[in-house]
C-alpha positions as CSV (number, residue, x, y, z in Angstrom):
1,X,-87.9,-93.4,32.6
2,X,-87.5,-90.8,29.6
3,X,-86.6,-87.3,31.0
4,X,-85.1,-85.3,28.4
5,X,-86.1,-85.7,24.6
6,X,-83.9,-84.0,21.9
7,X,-84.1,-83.8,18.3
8,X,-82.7,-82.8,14.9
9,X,-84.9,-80.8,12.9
10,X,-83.9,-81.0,8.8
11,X,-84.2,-84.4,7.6
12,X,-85.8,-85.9,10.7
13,X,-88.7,-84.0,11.2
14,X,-89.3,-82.7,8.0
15,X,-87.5,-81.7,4.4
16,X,-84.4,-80.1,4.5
17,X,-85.0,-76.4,4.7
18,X,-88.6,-76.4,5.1
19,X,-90.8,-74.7,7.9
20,X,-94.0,-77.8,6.9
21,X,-94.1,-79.5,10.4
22,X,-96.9,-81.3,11.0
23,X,-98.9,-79.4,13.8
24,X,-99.7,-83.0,15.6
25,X,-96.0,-82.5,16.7
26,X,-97.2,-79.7,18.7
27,X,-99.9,-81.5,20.7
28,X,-98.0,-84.7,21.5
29,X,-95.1,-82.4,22.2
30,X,-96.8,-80.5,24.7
31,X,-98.1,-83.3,26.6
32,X,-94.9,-84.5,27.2
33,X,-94.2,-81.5,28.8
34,X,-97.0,-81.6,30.7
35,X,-95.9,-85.0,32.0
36,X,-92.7,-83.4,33.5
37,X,-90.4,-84.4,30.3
38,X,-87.6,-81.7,28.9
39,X,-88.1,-81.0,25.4
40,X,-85.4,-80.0,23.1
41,X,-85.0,-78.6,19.8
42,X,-81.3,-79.2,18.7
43,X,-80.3,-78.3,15.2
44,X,-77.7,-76.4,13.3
45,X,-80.5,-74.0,12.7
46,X,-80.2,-70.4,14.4
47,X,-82.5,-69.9,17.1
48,X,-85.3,-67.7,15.0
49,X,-85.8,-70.2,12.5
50,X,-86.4,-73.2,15.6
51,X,-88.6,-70.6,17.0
52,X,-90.7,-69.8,14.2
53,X,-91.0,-73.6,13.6
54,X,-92.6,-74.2,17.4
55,X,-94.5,-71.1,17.4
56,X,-97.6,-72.5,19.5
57,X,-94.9,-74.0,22.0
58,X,-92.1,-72.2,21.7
59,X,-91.9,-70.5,25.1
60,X,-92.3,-74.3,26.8
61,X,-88.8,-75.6,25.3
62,X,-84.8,-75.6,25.7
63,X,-82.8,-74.6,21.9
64,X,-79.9,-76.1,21.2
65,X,-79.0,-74.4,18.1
66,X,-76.0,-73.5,15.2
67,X,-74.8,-77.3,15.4
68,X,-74.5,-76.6,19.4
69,X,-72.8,-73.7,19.6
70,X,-74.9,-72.7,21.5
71,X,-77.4,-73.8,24.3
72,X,-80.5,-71.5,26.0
73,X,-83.7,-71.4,27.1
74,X,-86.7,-69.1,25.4
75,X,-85.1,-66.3,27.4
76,X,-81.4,-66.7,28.2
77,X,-78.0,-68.4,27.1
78,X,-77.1,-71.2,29.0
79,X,-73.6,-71.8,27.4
80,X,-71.9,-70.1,24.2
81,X,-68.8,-71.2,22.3
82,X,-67.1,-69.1,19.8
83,X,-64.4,-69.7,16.9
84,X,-61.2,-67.8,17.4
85,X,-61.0,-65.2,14.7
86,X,-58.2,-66.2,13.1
87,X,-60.0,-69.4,12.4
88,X,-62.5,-67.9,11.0
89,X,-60.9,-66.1,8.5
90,X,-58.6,-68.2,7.4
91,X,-61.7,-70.4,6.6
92,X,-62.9,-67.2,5.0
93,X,-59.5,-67.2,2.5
94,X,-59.7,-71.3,1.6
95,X,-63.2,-70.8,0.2
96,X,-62.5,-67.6,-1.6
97,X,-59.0,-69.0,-3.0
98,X,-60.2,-72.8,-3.4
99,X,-63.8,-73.1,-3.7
100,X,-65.3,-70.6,-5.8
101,X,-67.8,-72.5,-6.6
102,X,-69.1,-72.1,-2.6
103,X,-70.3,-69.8,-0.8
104,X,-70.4,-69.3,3.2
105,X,-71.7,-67.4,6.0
106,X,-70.5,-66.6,9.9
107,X,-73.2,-67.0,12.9
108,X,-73.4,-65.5,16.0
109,X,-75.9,-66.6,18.7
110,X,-78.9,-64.4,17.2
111,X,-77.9,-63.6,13.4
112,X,-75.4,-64.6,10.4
113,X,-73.3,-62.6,8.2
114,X,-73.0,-63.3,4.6
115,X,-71.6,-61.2,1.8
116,X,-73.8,-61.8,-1.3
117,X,-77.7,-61.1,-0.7
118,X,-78.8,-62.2,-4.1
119,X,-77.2,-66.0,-3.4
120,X,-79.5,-68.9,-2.8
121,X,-77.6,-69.4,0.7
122,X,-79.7,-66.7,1.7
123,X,-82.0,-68.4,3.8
124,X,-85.0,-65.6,5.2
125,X,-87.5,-67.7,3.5
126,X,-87.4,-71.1,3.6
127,X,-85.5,-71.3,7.1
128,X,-86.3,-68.5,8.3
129,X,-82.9,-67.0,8.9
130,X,-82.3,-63.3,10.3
131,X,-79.6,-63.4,7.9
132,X,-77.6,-60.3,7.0
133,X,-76.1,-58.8,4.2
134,X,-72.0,-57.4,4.5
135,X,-69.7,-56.6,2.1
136,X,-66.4,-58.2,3.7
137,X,-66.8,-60.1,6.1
138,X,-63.0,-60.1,7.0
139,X,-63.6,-56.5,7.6
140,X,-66.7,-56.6,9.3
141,X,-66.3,-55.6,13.3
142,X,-68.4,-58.4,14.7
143,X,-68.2,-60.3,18.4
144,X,-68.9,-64.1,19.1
145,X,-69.1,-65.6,16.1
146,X,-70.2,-69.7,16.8
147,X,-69.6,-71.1,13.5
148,X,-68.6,-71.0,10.0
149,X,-70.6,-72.8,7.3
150,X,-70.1,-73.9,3.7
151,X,-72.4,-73.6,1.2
152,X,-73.0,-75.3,-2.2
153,X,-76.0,-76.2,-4.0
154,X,-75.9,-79.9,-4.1
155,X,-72.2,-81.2,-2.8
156,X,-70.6,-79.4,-0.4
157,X,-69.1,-82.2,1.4
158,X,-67.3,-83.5,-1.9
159,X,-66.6,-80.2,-2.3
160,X,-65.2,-79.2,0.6
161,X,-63.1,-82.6,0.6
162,X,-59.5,-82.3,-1.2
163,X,-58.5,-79.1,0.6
164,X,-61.3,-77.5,2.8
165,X,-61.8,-80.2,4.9
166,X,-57.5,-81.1,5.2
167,X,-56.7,-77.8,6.0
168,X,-59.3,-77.6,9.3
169,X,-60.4,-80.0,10.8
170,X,-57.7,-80.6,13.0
171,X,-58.5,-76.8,14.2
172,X,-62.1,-76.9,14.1
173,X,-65.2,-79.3,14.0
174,X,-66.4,-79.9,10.7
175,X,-69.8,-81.5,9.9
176,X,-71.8,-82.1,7.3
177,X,-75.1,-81.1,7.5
178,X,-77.0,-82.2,4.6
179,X,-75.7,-82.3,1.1
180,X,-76.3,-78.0,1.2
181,X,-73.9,-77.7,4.2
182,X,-70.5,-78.1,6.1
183,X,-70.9,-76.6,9.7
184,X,-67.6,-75.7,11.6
185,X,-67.8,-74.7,15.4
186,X,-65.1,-74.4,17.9
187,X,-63.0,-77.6,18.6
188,X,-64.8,-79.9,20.8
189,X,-67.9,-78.8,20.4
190,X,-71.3,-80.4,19.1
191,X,-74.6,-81.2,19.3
192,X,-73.5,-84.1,21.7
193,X,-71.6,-81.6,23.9
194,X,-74.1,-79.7,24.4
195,X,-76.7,-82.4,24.9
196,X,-74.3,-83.9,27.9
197,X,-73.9,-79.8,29.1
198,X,-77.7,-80.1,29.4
199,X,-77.7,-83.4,31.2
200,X,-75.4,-82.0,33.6
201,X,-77.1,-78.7,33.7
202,X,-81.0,-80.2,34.7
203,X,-79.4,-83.2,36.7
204,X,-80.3,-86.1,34.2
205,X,-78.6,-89.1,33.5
206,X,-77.7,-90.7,30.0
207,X,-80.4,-93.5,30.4
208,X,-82.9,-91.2,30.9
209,X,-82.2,-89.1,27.8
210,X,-83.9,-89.5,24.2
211,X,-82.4,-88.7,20.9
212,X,-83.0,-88.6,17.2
213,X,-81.2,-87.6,14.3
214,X,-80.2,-88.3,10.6
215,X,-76.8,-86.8,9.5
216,X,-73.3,-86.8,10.4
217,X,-73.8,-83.9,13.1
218,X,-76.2,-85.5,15.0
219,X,-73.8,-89.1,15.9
220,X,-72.5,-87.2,18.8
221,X,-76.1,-86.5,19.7
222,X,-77.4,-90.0,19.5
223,X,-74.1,-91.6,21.4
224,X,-75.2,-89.5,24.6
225,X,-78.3,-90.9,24.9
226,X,-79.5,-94.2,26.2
227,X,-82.0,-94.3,23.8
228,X,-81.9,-93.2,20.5
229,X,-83.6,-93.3,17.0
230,X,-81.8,-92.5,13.8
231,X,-84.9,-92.1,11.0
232,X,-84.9,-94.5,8.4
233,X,-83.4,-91.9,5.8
234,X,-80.9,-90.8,7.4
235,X,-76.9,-91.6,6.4
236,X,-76.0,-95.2,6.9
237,X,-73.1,-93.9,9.3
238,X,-76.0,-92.1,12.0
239,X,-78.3,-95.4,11.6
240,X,-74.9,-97.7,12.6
241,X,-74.4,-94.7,15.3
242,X,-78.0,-95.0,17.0
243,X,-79.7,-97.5,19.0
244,X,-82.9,-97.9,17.1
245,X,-84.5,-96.8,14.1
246,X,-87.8,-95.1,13.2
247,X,-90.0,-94.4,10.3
248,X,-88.7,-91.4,7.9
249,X,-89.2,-88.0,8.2
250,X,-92.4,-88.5,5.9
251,X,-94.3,-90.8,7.5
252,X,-93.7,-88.6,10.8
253,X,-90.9,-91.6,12.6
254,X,-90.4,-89.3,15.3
255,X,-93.7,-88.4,16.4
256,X,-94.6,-91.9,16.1
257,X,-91.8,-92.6,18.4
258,X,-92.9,-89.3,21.0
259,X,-96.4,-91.0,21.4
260,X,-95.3,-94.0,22.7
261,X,-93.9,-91.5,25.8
262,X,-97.4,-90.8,26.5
């Protein structure tokens, strides 16, 4: 029997960067709360932008957010990881010295940090971000920072490849997260960590736990599960990674999926 429920948001629910999810998601989601099923949203999204997206439910759910960084209820902080500062700068210098045709941001469990306002990273809009402007980041006092993302338009993976990628992720976890993205949190530390955190946490076992996902940040996710889903657009790396598959984000795979819980 089905206990816990998590899911990616961007690219498995709905379009990349969007806040369009169909409100049927809402109902069916609700009744499987009602029928004693954990619910969770988990997504490198902060935890405004998951918020705003289950606004009629919100209060009813558990957040896993910033790639699973971090893990809380609607009211506290179950578990919080941070990069080392040193880590985060010197990501900092690569991008400014090798990829000026990128962009990036630092989060910490309730904003993110970013030093050009007028860049399409900015993301108060169509994710919803409480995202802030600073003019140096490197000189910018700030405590528990979670993760560091890459930006670029349309490629940051390839982007990110000959000497981004090389130069961390030995010392961090890189990710992609769509073509827009490259997520890096602490060592160790992803959406499957905190999935098996949670597990641990409400007393649930593997078998009873239900994921889905679509991109390289969610494999973790989906391999600590008994059951799990990758949508039919997702990469061909999380479809070899997941149990199953379901319809894409389009035709609404997932909820498809969520009713046959009820």
């Amino acid at each position: 029997m089905i206990k816990l429920i998590a899911t990616d948001i961007d690219g498995t629910l709905l379009k990349d960067g969007t806040l369009m999810l169909d409100p049927e998601y809402m109902t069916v989601i609700e009744k499987l709360i009602a029928k004693g099923i954990r619910f969770v949203a988990c997504s490198g999204r902060q935890f405004i932008s998951e918020r705003k997206l289950f606004a009629p439910i919100r209060d009813k759910l558990l957040y896993i957010t910033d790639g699973g960084t971090v893990v809380r209820t609607p009211k506290e902080i179950l578990k919080v990881h941070t990069l080392p500062e040193e880590i985060w700068h010197g990501m900092c210098e690569t991008v400014r010295n090798e990829l000026p045709d990128c962009d990036y941001f630092i989060a910490t469990p309730d904003y993110c940090l970013a030093e050009d306002a007028g860049s399409r990273m900015f993301l108060t809009d169509s994710y919803g971000y409480d995202i802030r402007e600073s003019a140096d980041l490197m000189k910018t006092p700030v405590d528990n920072v979670i993760k560091f993302t890459v930006y670029h338009p349309s490629a940051c993976e390839e982007m990110c490849a000959p000497v981004f990628t090389p130069t961390w992720q030995s010392r961090a976890k890189l990710a992609s997260a769509g073509k827009e993205w490259v997520d890096c949190n602490p060592l160790g530390v992803n959406k499957g960590s905190a999935i098996r955190f949670l597990q641990e946490y409400l007393g649930i076992a593997p078998d009873e736990t239900c994921t889905f996902g679509d991109n390289l940040n969610d494999i973790e996710m989906l391999q600590s599960a008994g059951m799990s889903y990758a949508v039919s657009n997702a990469r061909e790396e999380v479809i070899a990674a997941a149990r199953d598959t379901c319809a894409p984000y389009w035709e609404n795979g997932v909820l498809q999926v969520l009713k046959t819980f009820l």
